[in-house]
Wavefront OBJ file of the C-alpha trace (Angstrom):
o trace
v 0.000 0.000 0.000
v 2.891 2.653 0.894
v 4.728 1.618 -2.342
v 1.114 2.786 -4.279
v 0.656 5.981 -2.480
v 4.103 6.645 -3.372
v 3.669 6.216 -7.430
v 0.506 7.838 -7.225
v 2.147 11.137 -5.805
v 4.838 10.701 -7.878
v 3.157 10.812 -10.489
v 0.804 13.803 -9.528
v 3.900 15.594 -8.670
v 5.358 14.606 -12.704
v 1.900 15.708 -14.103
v 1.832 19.139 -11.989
v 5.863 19.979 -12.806
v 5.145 19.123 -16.745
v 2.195 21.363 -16.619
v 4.107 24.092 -14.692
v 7.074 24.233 -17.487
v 4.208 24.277 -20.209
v 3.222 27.558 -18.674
v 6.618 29.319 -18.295
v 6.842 32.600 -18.858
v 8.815 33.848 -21.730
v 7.925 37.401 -22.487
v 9.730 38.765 -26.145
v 11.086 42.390 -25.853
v 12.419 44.232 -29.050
v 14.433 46.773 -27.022
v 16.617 49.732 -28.295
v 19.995 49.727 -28.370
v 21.118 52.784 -27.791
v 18.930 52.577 -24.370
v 20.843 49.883 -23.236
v 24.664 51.151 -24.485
v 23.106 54.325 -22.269
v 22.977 52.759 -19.127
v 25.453 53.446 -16.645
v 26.565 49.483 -16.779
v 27.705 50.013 -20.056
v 30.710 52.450 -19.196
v 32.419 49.639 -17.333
v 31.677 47.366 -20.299
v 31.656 48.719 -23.567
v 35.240 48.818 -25.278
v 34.881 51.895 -27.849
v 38.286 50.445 -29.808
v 35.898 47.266 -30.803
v 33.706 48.887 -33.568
v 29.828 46.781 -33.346
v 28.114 47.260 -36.381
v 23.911 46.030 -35.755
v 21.950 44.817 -38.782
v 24.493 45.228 -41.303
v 28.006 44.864 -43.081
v 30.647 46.953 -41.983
v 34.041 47.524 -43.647
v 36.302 44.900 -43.404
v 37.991 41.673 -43.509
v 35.477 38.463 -41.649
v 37.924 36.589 -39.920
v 35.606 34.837 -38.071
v 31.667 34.431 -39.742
v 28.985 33.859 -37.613
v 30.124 34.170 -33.593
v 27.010 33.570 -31.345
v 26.946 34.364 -28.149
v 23.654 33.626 -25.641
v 23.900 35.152 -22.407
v 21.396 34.883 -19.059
v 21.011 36.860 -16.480
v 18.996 36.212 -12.973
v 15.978 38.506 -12.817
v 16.620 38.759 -9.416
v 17.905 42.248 -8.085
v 17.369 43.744 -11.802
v 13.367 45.525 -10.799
v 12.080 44.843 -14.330
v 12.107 43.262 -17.335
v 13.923 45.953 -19.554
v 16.526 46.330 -16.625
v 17.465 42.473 -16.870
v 17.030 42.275 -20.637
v 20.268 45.352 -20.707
v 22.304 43.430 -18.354
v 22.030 40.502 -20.508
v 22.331 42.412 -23.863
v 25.600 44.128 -22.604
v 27.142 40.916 -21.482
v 26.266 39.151 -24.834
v 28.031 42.371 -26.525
v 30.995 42.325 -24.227
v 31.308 38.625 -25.556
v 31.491 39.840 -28.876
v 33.525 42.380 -27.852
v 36.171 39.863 -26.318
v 36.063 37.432 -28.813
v 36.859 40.298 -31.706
v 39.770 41.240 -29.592
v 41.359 37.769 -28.939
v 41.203 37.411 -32.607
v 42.651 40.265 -33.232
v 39.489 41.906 -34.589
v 38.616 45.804 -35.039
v 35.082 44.974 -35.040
v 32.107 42.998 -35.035
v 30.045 43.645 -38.259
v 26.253 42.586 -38.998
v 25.342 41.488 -35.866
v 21.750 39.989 -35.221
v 19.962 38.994 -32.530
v 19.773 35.387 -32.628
v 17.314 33.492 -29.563
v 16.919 30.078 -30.213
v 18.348 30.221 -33.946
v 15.941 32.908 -35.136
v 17.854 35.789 -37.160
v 16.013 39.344 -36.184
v 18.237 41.402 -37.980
v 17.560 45.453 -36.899
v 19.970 48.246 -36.716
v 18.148 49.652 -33.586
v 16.628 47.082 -31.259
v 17.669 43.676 -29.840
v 15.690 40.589 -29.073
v 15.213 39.618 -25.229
v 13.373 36.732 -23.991
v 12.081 37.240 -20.045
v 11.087 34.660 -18.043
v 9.893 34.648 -14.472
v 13.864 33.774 -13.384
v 15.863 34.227 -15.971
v 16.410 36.533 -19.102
v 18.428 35.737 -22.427
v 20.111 37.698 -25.269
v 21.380 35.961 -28.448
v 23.808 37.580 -30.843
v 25.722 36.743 -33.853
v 27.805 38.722 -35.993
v 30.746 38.725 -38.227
v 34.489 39.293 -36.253
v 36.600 41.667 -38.702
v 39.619 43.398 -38.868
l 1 2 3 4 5 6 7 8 9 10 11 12 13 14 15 16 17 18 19 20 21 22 23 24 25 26 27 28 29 30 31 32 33 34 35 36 37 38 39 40 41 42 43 44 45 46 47 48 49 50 51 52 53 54 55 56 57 58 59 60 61 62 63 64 65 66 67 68 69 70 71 72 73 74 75 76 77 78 79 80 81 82 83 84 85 86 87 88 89 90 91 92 93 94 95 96 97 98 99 100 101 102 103 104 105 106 107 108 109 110 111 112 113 114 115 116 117 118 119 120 121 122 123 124 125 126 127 128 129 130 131 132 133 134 135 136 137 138 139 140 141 142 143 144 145
């Protein structure tokens, strides 16, 4: 009889967890840019010597085609949605950033947002995905010198 009342909660507890991540939150934001390269954050970030080029081809050499990057942050602490979705944009573009410069890149050229494979190619917003916990940002772009 235990062994029973154990599969059937088991089971209510599988049923009630699936249902749960069915539900998940996962809010889209197209958010500027420039809003987010504005933030105080993005002084201690953003290396002006690494040229980022959003949405389309810059001058150059491509070293490197097609870098992705997908960064999360924690919701917690951040107050809102936009808040969380910079943080995560600005460590997704000090990827870029990083990986231009250990290549010995100038720039990053054409980048896109790029959540779960999707191209959203703009030269003003990013793509941000928010869920209750956690918030993404996806980029890809071209490294160049």
């Amino acid at each position: 009889m235990p062994g029973k009342i154990s599969i059937a909660c088991l089971t209510a507890l599988l049923a009630v967890a699936s249902s749960m991540q069915a539900h998940a939150r996962d809010t889209r934001y197209d958010l500027p840019i420039a809003q987010a390269l504005a933030t105080p954050e993005a002084a201690n970030i953003v290396d002006p010597s690494i040229k980022m080029t959003f949405g389309r081809k810059a001058p150059g050499q491509v070293i490197q085609a097609d870098a992705v990057t997908n960064k999360k942050t924690s919701r917690v602490g951040k107050g809102s949605d936009e808040k969380a979705c910079a943080w995560a944009f600005l460590s997704a573009y000090k990827q870029l950033q990083q990986r231009a410069r250990e290549l010995g890149g100038t720039g990053v050229s054409n980048i896109v947002s790029y959540y779960k494979k999707n191209v959203n190619a703009s030269t003003v917003n990013y793509e941000c995905h928010a869920g209750a916990f956690v918030t993404g940002v996806a980029l890809r772009g071209d490294i160049i010198r």
